[in-house]
C-alpha positions as CSV (number, residue, x, y, z in Angstrom):
1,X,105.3,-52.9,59.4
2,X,103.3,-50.8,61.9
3,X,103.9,-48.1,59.1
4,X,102.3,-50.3,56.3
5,X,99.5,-51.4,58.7
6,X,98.8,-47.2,59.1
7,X,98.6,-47.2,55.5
8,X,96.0,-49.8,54.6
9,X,98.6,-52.1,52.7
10,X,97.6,-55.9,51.9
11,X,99.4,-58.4,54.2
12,X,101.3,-59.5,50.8
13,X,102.5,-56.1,50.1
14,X,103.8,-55.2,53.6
15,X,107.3,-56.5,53.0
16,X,107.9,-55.9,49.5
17,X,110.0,-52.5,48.7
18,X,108.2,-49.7,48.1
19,X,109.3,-49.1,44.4
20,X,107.7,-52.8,44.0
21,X,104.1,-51.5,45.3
22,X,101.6,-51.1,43.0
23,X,100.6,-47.7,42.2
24,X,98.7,-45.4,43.9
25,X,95.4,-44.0,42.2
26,X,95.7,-40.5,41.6
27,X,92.8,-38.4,43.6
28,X,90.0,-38.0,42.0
29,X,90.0,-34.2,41.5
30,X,93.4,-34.6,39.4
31,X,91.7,-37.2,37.1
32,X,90.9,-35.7,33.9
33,X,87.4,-36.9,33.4
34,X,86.4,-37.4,37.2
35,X,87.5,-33.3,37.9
36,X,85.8,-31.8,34.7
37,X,82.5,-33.1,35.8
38,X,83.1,-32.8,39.2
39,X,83.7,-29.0,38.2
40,X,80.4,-29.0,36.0
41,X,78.0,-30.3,38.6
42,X,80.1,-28.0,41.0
43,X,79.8,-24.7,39.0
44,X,76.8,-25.3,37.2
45,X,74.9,-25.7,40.6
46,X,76.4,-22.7,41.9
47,X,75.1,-20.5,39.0
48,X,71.4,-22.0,38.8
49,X,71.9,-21.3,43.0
50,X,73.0,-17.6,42.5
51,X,70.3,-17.2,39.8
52,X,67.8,-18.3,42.0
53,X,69.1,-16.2,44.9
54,X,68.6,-13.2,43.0
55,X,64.8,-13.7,43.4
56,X,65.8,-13.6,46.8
57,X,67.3,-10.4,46.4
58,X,64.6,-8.6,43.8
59,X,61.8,-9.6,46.3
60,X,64.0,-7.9,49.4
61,X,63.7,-10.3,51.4
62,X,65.7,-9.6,54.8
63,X,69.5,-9.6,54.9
64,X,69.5,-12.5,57.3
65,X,68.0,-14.8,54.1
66,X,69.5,-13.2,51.4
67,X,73.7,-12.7,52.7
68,X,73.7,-17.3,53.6
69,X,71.8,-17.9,50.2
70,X,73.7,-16.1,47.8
71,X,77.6,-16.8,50.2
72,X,76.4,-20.3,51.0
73,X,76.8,-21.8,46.7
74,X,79.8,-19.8,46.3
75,X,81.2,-21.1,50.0
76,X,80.8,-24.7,48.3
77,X,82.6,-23.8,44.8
78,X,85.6,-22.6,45.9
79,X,85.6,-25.2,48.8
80,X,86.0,-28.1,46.1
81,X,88.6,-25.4,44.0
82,X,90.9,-25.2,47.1
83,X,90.6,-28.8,47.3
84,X,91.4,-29.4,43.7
85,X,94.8,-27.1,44.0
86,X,96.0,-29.3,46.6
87,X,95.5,-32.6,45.0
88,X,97.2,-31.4,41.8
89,X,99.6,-29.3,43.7
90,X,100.5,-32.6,46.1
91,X,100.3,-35.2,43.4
92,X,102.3,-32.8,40.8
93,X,99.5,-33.2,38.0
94,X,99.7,-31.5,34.5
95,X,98.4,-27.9,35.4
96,X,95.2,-27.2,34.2
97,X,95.5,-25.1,30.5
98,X,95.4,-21.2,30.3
99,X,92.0,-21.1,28.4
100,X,90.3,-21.9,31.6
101,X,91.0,-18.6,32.2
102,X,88.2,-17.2,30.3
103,X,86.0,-18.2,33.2
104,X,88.0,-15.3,35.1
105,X,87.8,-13.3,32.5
106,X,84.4,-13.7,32.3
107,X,83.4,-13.5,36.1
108,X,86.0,-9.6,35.8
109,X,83.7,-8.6,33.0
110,X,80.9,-9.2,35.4
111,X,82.0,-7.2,38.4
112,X,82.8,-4.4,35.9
113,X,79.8,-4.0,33.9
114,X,76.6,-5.2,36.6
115,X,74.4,-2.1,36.8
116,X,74.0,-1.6,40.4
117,X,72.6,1.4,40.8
118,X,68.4,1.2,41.7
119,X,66.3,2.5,39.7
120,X,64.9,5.7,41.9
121,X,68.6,7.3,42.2
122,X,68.7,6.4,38.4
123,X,69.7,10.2,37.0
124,X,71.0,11.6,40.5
125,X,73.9,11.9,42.5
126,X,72.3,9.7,44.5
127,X,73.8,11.5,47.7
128,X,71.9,12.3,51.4
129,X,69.7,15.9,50.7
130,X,70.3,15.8,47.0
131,X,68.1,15.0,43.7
132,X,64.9,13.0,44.9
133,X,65.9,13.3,48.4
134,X,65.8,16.5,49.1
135,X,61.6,17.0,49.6
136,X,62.2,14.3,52.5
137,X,65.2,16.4,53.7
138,X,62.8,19.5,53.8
139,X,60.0,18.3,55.7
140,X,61.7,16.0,58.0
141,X,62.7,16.3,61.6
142,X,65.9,16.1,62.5
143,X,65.9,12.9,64.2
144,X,64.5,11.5,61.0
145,X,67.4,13.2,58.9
146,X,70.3,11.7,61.0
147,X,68.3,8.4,60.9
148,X,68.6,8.8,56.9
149,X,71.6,9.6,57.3
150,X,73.4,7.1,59.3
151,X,71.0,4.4,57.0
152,X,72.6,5.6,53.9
153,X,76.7,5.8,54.8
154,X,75.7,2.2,56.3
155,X,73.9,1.1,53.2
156,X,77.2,2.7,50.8
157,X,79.4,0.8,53.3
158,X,78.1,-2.8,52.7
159,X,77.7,-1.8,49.2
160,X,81.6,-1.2,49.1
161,X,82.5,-4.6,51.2
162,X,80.6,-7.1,48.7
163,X,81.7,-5.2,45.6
164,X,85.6,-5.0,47.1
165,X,85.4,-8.4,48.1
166,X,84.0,-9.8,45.1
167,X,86.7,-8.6,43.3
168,X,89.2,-10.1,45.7
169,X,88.3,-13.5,45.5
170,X,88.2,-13.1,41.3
171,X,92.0,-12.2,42.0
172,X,91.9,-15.0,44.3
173,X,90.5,-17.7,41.6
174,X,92.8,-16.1,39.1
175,X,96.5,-17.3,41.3
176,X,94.3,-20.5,41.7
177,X,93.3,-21.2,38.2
178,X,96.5,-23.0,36.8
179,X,96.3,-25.8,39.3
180,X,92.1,-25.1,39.6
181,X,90.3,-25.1,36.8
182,X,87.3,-24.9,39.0
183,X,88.9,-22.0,41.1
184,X,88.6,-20.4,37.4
185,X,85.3,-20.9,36.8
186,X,83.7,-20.8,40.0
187,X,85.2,-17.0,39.8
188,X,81.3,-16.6,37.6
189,X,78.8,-17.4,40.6
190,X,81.2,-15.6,42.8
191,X,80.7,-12.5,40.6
192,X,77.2,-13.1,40.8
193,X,76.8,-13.4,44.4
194,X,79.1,-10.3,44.8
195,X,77.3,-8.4,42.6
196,X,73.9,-9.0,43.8
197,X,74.8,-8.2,47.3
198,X,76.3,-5.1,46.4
199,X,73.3,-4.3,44.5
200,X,70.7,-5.4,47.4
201,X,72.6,-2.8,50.3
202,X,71.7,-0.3,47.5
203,X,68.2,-0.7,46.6
């Protein structure tokens, strides 16, 4: 009784045997209809979110503004895919179907082909006292060189971290996908958000 009582069960319900109970509603992110526009709103947002980030990003607007608004959508997105594996996971729902893989696909595609480099090193090697850098290297004091520097190999660092980890969490939607179909296409604003900040170190 004090296990039925934990459960929420009618008073009429609390001493019939459980195969006799009524059955449970499935959750709502394993319901067919409920879970694909759950996904829509979900991912859709996300997008329109990273697009509008990028403004963020082409204006540069300090790292402080730009890393939350363009993590922040893609935070939410996989938040609700995670959720969404559980549920089907849990309840043992009909996995979601491989074409829902294109959204991966399409978020890969992404990573792969986003031109990232800015447009000043477009045409150099884009290294510290080379190309377009090196009338700066010739009149500048040393101080200011090792400042340049130590900017740079920071800059190429960060640059590294969001495009590594972008591609880890496409991987990451990709073992999700079959019980997420959101995981799958939340992958695209993750791509975008990746990509961006990858592209913002550099510039």
């Amino acid at each position: 009784m004090l296990w039925s009582r934990m459960h929420g069960l009618p008073p009429g319900l609390r001493y019939l045997p459980k195969e006799d109970w009524p059955p449970r509603p499935a959750p709502l992110l394993t319901q067919p209809f409920a879970a694909g526009m759950t996904g829509w709103v979900v991912v859709f947002g996300a997008v329109i979110a990273e697009l509008a980030g990028g403004v963020a990003v082409a204006h540069q607007t300090s790292a402080v503004i730009v890393v939350p608004v363009l993590i922040f959508p893609v935070v939410v997105a996989f938040g609700f895919a995670v959720m969404q594996w559980w549920q089907v996971r849990s309840w043992g729902a009909e996995p979601s179907s491989w074409w829902h893989l294109a959204g991966t696909a399409a978020a890969t595609l992404t990573w792969l082909l986003w031109p990232m480099v800015p447009g000043a090193l477009a045409g150099t090697r884009a290294l510290p006292c080379t190309g377009s850098s090196q009338a700066f290297c010739n009149v500048a004091p040393a101080t200011a060189e090792a400042d340049y520097l130590r900017s740079v190999t920071q800059a190429f660092d960060y640059h590294l971290l969001a495009w590594w980890s972008t591609g880890a969490l496409i991987l990451v939607a990709t073992l999700l996908a079959r019980r997420s179909r959101i995981a799958a296409w939340a992958a695209i604003p993750a791509a975008f958000a990746g990509c961006e900040l990858a592209t913002y170190f550099l510039n």
